[in-house]
N, C-alpha and C positions, 0 to 999 in steps of 0.2 A: 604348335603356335596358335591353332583356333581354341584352345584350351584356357591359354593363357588370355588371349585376347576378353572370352567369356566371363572368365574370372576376374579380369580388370574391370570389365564395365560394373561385374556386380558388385564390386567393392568399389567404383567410383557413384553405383546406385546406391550404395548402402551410407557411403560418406556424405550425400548429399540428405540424403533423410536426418540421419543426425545432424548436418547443419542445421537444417527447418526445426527441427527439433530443439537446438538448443537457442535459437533466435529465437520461437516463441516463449522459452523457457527465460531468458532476456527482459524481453519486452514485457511478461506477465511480471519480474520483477523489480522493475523500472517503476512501472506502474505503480507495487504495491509500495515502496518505497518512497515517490510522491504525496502516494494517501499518507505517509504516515507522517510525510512533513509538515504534511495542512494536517491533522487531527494534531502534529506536538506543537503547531502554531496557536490554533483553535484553544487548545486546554491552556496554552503559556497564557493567551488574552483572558480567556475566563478567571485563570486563576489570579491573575493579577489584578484585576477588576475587584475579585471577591476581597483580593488580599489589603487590599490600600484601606482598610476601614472605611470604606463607603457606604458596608454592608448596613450598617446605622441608618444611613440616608436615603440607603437602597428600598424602592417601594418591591412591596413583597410579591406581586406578578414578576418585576424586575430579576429578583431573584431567583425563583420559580424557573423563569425564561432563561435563565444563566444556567441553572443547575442541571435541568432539560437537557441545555448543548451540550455542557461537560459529561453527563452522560452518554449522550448519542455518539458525542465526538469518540469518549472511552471503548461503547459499545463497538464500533467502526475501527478504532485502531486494534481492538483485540481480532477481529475477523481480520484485517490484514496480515497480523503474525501470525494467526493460523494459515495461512498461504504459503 
């Protein structure tokens, strides 16, 4: 009986680690999930920005500063699917 008791708690210790376990495994991707909805929001506005023929009108810092984001945003969403 004290056997079994022993071995219940350790397999009730062991299920709870793996709980924590896979909550944080959860929440990190929850997380990375979010980033990638604002980085496909980010690139949908830049690229629609770029896409309307404005590009014309567009002063070239302007653009610069567009291209900038669409990178960063790019750079940032490829690190989150490495996750």
């Amino acid at each position: 009986m004290h056997t079994d008791l022993k071995s219940l708690r350790d397999q009730a210790r062991d299920l709870q680690l793996g709980i924590e376990s896979v909550s944080a495994e959860m929440e990190a991707y929850e997380n990375n999930i979010a980033g990638i909805q604002e980085c496909a929001l980010t690139l949908q506005k830049c690229i629609r920005i770029i896409g309307n023929n404005r590009v014309a009108a567009m002063a070239a810092k302007d653009q610069r500063k567009i291209m900038a984001q669409m990178e960063d945003t790019a750079n940032e969403l490829v690190e989150l699917l490495k996750r």
